[in-house]
PAROFI-26178 format. One record per atom (N, C-alpha, C, O): residue in one letter; z, y, x. Coordinates in steps of 0.2 Angstrom, whole numbers, plus 2048, in hexadecimal, padded with zeros to 3 digits. Atoms other than C-alpha are relative to their C-alpha. Layout:
<pts>
AZYX
...
</pts>
This chain:
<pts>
X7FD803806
XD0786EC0D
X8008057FA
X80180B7FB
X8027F9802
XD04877BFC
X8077FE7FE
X80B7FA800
X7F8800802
XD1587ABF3
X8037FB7F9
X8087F97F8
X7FE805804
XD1486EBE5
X8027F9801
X8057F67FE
X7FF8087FB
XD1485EBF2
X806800803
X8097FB805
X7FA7FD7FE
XD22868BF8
X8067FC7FD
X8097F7800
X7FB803805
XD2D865BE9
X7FE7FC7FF
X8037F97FD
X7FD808802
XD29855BE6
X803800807
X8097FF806
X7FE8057FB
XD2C84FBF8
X809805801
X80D802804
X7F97FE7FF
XD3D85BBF8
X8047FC7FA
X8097F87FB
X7FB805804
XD44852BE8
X8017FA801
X8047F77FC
X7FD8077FD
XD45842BF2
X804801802
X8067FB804
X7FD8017FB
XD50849BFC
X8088047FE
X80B808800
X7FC7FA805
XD5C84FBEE
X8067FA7FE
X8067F57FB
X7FD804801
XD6B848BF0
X8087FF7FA
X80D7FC7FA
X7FB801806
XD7584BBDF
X7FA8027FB
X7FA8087F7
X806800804
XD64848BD5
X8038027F6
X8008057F2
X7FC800808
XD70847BC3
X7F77FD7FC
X7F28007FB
X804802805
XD6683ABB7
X8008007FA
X7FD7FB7F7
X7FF7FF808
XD6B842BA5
X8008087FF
X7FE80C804
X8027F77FF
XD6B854BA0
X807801800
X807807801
X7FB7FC7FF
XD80855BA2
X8007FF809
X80280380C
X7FF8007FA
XD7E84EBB4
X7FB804804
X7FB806809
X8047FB7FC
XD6F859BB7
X802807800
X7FF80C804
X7FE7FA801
XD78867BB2
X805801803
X806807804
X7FC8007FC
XD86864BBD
X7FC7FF809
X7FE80080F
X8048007F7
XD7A85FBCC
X7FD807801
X7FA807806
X8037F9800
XD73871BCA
X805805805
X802809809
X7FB7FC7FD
XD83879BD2
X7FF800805
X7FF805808
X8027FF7F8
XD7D873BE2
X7FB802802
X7FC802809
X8067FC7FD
XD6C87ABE5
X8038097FD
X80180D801
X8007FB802
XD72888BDB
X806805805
X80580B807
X7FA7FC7FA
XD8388CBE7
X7FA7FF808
X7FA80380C
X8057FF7F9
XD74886BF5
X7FD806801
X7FE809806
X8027F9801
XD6B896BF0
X803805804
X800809808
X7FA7FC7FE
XD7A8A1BF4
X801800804
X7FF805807
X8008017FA
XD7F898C02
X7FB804806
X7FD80A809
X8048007FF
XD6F897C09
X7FD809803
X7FA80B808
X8007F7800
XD6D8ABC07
X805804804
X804808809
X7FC7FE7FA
XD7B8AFC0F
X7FF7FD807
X80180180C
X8028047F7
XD778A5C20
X7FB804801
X7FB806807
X8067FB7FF
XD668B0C1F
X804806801
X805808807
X7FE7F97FC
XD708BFC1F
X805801805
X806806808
X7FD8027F8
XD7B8B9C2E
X7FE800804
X7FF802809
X8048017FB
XD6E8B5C35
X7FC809803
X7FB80B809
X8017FA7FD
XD688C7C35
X805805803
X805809807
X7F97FA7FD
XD788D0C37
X8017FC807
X8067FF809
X7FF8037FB
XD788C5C47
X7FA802805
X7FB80280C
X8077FA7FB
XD668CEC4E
X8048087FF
X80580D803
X7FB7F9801
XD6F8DDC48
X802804806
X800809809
X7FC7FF7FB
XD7B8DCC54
X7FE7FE807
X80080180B
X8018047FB
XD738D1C62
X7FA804802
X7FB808807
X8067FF7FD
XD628D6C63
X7FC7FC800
X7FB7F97FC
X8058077FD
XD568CCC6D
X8037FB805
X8007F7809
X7FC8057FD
XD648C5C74
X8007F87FC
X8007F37FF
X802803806
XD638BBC64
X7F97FD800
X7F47FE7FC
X808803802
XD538B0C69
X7FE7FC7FC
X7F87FA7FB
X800804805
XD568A5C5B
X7FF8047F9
X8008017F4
X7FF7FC807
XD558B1C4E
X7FC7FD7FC
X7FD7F87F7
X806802803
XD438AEC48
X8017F77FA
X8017F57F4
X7FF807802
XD4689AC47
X8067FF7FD
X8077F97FB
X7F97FF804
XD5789DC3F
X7FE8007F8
X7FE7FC7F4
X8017FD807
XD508A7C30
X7F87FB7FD
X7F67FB7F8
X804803805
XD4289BC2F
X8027F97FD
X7FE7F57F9
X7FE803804
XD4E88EC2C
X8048017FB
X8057FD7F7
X7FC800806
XD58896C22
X7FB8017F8
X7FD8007F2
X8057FD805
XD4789CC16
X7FF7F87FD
X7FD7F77F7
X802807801
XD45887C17
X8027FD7FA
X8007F97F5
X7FB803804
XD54884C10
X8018037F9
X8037FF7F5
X8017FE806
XD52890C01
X7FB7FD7FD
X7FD7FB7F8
X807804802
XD41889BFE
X8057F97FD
X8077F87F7
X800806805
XD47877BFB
X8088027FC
X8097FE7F7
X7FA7FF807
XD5887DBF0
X7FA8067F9
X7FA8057F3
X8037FF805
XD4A888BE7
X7FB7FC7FC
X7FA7FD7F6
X803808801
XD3F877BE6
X8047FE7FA
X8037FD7F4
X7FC805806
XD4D86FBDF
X8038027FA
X8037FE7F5
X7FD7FE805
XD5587BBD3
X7F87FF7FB
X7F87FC7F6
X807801805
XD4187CBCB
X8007F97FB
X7FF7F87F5
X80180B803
XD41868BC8
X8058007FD
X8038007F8
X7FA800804
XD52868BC2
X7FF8027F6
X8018007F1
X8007FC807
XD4B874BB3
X7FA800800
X7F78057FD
X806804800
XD3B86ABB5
X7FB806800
X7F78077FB
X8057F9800
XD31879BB9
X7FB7FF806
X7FC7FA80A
X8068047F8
XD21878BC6
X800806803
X7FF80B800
X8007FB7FC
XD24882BD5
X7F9803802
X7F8808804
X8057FC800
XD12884BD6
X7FF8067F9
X7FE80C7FA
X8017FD806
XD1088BBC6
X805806800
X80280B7FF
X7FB7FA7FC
XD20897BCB
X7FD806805
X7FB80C804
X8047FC7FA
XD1889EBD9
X7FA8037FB
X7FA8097FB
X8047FC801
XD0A8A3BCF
X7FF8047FB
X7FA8077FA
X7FE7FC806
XD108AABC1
X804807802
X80280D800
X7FF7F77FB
XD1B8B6BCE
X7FA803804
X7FA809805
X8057FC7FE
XD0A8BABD6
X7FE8077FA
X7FF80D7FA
X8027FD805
XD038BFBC7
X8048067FF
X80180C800
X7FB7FD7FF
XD138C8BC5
X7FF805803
X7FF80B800
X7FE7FA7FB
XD148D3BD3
X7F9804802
X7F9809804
X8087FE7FD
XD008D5BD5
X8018067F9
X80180C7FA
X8007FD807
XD018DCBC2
X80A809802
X80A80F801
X7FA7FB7FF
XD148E7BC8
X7FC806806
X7FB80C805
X8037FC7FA
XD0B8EFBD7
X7FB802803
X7FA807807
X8068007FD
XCFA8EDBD9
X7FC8067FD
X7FD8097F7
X8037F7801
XCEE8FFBD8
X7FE7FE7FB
X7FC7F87FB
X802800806
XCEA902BC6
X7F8805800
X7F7808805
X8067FE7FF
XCD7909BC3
X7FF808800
X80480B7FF
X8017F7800
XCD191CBC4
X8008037F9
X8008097F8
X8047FE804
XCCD91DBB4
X8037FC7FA
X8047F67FA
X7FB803807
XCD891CBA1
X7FB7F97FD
X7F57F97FD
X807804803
XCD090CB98
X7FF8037FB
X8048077F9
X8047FC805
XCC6913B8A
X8037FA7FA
X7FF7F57F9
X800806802
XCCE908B7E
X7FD8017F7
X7FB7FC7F4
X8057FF804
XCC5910B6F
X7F7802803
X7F4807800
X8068017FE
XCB290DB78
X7FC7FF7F9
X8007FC7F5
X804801805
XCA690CB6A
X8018027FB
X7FE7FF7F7
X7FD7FE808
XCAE914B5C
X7FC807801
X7FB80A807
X8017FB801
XCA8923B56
X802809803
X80880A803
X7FD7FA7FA
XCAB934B60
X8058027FA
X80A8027FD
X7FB7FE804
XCB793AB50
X8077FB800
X80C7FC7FE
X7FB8047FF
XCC1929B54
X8017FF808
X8047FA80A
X8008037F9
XCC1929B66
X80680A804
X806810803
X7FD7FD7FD
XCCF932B71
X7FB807804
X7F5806805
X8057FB7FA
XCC8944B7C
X8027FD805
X8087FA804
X8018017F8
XCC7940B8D
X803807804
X80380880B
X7FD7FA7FA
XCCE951B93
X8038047FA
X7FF8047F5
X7FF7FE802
XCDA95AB8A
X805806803
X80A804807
X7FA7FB7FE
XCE396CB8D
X8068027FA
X8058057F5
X7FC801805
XCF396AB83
X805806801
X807806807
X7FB7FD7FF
XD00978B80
X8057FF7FA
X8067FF7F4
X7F9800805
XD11978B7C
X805806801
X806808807
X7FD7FA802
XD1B987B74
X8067FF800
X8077FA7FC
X7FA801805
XD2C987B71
X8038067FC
X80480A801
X7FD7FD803
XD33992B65
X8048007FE
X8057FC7F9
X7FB7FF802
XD43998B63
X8028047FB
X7FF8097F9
X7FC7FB808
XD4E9A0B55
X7FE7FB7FA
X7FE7FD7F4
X7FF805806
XD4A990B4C
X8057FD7FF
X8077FA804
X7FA803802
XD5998AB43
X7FF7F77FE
X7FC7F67F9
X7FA7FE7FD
XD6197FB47
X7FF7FE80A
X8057FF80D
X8017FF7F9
XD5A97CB5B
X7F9802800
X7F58027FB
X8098007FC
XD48980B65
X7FB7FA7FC
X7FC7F47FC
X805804802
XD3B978B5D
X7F7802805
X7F4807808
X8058007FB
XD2A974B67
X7FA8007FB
X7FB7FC7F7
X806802801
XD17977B61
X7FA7FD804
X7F97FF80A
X8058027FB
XD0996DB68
X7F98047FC
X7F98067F7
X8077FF800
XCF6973B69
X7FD7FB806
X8007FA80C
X8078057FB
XCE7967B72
X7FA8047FD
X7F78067F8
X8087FD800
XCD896FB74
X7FF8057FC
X7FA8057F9
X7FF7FB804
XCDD97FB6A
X8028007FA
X8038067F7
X800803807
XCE0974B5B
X808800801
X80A7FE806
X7F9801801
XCF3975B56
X8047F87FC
X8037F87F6
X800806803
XCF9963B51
X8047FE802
X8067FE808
X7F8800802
XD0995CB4B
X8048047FC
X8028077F8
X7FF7FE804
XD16961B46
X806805805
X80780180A
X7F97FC7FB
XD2696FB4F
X8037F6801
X8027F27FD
X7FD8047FE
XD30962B58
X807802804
X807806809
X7FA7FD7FE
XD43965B5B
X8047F6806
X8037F0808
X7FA8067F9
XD5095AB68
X8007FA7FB
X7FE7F57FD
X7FB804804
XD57952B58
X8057FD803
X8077F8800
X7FA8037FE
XD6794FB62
X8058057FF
X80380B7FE
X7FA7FC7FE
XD78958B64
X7FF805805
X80080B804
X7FE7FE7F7
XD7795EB76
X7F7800802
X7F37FB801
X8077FF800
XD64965B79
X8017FA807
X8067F8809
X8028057FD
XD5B959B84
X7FA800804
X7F87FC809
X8077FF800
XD4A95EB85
X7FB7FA7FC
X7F57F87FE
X803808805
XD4494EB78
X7FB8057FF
X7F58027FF
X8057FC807
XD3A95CB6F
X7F9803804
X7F4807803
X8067FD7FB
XD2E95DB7D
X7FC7F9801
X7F67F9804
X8028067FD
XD2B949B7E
X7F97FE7FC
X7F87F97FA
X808801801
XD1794BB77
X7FD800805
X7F77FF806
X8038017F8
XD1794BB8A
X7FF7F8801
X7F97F6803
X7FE80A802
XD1A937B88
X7F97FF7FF
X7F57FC803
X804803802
XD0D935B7D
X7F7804802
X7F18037FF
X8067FE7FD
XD0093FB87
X7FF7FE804
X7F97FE806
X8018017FA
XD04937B97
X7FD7F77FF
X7F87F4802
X803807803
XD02925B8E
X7F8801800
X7F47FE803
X806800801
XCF192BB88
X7FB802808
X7F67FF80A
X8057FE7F7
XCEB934B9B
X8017F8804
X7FD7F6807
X8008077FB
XCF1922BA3
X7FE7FB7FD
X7F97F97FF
X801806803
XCF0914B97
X7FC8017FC
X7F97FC7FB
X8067FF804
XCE391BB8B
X8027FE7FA
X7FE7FB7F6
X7FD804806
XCEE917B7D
X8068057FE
X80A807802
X7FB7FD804
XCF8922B71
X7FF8027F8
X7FC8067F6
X8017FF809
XCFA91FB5D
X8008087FF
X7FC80D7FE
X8007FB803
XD0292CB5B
X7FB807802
X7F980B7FD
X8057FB7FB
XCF8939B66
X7F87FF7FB
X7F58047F9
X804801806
XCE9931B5A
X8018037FB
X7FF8087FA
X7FE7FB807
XCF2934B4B
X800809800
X80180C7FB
X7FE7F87FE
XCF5947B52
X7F78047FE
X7F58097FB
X8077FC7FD
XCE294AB57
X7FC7FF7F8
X7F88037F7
X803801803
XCDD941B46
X7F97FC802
X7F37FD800
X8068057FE
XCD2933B51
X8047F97FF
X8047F5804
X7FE805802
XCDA925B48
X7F77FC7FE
X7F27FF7FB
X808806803
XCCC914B47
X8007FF7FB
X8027F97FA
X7FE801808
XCCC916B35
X7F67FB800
X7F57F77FB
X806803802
XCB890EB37
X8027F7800
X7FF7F27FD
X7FB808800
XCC28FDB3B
X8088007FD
X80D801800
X7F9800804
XCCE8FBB2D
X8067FD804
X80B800804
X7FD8047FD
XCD78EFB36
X803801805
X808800807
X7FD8017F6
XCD98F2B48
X8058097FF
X80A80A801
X7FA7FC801
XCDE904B41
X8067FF7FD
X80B8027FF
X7F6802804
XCEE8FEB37
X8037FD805
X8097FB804
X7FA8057FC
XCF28F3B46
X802805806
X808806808
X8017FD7FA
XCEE8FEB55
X804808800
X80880B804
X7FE7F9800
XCEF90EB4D
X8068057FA
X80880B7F9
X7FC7FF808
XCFA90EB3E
X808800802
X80A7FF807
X7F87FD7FE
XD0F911B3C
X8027FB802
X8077FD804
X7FC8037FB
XD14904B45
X800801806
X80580280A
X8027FC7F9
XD0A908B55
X806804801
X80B803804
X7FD7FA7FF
XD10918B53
X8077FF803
X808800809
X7F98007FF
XD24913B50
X8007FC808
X8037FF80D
X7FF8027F7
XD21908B62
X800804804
X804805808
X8027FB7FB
XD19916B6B
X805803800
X806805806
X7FA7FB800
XD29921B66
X8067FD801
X80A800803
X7FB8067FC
XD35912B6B
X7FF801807
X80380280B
X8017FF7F9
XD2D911B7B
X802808803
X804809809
X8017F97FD
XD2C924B7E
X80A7FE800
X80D7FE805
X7FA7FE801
XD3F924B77
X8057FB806
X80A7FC809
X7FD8047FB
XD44915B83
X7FF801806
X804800809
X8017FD7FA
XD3D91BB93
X806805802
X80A806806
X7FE7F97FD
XD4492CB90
X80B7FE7FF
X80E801803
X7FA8037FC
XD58923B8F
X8017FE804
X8067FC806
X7FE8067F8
XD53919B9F
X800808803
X80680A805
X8027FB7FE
XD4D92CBA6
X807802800
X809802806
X7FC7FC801
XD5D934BA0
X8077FD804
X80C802805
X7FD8057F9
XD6792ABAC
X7FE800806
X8017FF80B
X8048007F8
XD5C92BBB9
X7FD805802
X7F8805805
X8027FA7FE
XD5C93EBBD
X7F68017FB
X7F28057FD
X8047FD803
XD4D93FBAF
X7FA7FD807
X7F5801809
X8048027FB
XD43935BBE
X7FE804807
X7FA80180B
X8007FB7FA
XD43943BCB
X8037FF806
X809800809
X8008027F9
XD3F93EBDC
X8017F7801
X8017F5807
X801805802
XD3E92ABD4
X7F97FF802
X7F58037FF
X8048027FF
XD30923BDA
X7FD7F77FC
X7F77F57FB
X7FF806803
XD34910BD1
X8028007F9
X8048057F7
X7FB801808
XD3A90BBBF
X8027F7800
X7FE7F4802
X7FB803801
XD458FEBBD
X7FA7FA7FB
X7F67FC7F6
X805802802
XD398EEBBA
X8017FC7F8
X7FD7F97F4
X7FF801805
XD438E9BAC
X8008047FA
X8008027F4
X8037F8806
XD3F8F9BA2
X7F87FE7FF
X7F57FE7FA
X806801800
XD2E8F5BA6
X7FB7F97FB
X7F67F97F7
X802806801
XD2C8E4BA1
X8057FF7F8
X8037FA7F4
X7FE800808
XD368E7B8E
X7FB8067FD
X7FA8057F7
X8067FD802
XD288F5B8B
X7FB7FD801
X7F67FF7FE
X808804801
XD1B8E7B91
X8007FD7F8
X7FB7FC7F4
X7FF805805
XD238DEB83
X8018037F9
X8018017F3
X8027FC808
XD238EAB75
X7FB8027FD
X7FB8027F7
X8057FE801
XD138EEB76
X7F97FA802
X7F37FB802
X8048067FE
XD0D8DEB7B
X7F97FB7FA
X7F57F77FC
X804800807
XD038DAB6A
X7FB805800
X7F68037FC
X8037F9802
XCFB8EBB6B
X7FA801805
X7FA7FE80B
X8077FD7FB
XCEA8F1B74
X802801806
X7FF7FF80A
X7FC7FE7FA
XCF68F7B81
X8027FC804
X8047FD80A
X7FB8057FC
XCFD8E8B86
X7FB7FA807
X7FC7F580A
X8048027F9
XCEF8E5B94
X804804805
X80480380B
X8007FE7F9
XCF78F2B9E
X8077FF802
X80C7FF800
X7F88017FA
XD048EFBAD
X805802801
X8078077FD
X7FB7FD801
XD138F1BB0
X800808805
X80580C804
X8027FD7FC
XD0A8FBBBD
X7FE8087FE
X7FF80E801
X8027FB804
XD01906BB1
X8088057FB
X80980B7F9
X7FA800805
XD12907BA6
X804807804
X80680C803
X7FB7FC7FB
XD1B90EBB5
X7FC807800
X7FE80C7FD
X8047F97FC
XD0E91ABBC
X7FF8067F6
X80180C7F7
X8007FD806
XD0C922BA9
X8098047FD
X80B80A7FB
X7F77FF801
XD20924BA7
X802807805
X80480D803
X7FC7FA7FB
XD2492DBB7
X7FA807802
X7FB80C805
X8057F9802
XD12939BB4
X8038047FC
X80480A7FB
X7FD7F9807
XD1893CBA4
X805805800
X80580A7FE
X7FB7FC7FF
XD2A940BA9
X7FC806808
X7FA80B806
X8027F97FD
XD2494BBB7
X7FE8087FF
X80080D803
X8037FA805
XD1B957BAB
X8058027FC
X8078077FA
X7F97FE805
XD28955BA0
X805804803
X807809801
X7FB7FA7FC
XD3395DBAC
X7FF806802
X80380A804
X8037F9800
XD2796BBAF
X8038047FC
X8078097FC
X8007FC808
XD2596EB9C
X8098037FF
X80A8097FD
X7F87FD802
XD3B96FB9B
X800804805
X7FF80A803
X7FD7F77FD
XD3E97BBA9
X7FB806800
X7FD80B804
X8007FD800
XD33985BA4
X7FE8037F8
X7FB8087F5
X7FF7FE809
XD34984B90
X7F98007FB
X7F98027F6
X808803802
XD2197DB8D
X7FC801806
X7FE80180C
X8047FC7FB
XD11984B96
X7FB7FB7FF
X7FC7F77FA
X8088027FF
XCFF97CB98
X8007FA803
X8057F9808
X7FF8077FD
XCFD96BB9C
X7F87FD7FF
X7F57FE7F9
X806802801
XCEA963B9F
X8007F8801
X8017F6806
X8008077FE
XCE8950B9C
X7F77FC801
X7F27FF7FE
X8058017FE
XCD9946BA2
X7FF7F9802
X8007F7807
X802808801
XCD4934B9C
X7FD7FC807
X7FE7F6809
X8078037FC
XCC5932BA9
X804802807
X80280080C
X7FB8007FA
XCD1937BB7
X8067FD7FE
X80B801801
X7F9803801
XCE092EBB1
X805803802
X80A800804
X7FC7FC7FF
XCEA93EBB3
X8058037FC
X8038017F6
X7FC7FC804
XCF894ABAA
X801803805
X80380180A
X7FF7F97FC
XCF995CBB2
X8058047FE
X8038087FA
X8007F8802
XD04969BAF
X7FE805803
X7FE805809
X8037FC7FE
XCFC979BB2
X8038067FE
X7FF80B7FD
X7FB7FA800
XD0B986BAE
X8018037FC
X7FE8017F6
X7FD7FD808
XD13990BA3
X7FA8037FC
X7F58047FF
X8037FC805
XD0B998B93
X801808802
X7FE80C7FE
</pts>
């Protein structure tokens, strides 16, 4: 049976159906406490192998009717909010295939045919300096490939933080996702040959997102031990970064790719803080960020 034949033949058997939108919004309570219910009985049912064992030879046929019985309360809750449980089901495929599924070896090249003066390096050895007895905190220099670019960068907070190191962000965006305005802007490979796609792609507002997103990660981070020894992110963080950036060249990649970029770049980041900068190699065509040690 496929699952759309489902829900219809479950909504005949629906017996507080409500024929207006106040009685359908009252007849919801019941599939909706069914859920509940329905979940707790599944987990009795396991706390009941827990305890029993294979003394418990019902288990199996237990839990598959309690999965039954979620199935038609989630049938019904669908219909109720006239949604097609087929179309559910594959929208979460899609979903989970795009949250988990292996992302490619290799950055996409999203400046492909432009001019080599508009197009990203593909390997870069990046150092960061910090210098002290700058008033009024540490301020950070970058260099890429020998070339010094940017500008000193301090915490800008109260209480140091290590912020003044977060050019790690927009290197790790570029080694995974193949995408960073700003890190263009730095290098001076902005696609000035397409007026257009540069002011949208590459121009300040990119920019201000890419510095949004660096600055929103790094407040999810600062709660989360700075991600040390996280292997996940939180798919709600993921999924209002798919959405900020969802307009943007960027907005092909995953929550997958999103993720894996986040916890590279804080990795390195956490290098670069304890040890006050140091050498960092990034690498488009391996889809990597290295740190490779102090200065």
């Amino acid at each position: 049976m496929d699952i759309k034949t489902y829900q219809t033949q479950a909504l005949l058997t629906d017996q507080v159906p409500g024929s207006n939108d106040d009685e359908i919004a009252a007849a919801l309570v019941v599939p909706m406490l069914g859920l509940a219910g329905e979940t707790g009985q599944l987990l009795s049912e396991y706390k009941k192998h827990l305890r029993d064992g294979e003394a418990h030879r019902l288990f199996k046929e237990r839990v598959g009717e309690e999965l039954g019985d979620l199935l038609w309360y989630v049938a019904n809750v669908a219909s109720k909010f006239g949604l097609d449980l087929d179309e559910i089901a594959e929208q979460n495929l899609a979903k989970v295939q795009a949250r988990w599924a292996p992302i490619s070896a290799e950055a996409p090249q999203l400046d492909h045919g432009f001019p080599e003066g508009e197009r990203l390096p593909r390997q870069m050895t990046v150092l960061l300096v910090e210098e002290r007895g700058v008033e009024p905190s540490p301020k950070v220099r970058m260099t890429v490939n020998g070339v010094e670019i940017g500008s000193l960068l301090g915490d800008n907070a109260y209480d140091p933080d290590g912020y003044r190191f977060h050019d790690v962000f927009h290197l790790a965006y570029a080694a995974i996702l193949g995408w960073s305005p700003n890190l263009r802007a730095f290098l001076k490979r902005k696609r000035k040959s397409r007026p257009l796609l540069d002011e949208v792609e590459d121009g300040g507002r990119a920019r201000i997102i890419e510095e949004g997103v660096a600055a929103l990660a790094f407040d999810y981070a600062r709660v989360h031990s700075f991600l040390k020894g996280i292997g996940e992110i939180d798919y709600a963080l993921l999924r209002t970064i798919q959405s900020m950036t969802s307009h943007l060249e960027v907005g092909n990649a995953t929550a997958a790719d999103w993720e894996r970029a986040i916890l590279e770049g804080f990795a390195v980041w956490r290098d670069v803080l304890g040890n006050n900068g140091g050498k960092i190699f990034v690498d488009l065509d391996a889809r990597s960020i290295l740190y490779l040690g102090p200065n």
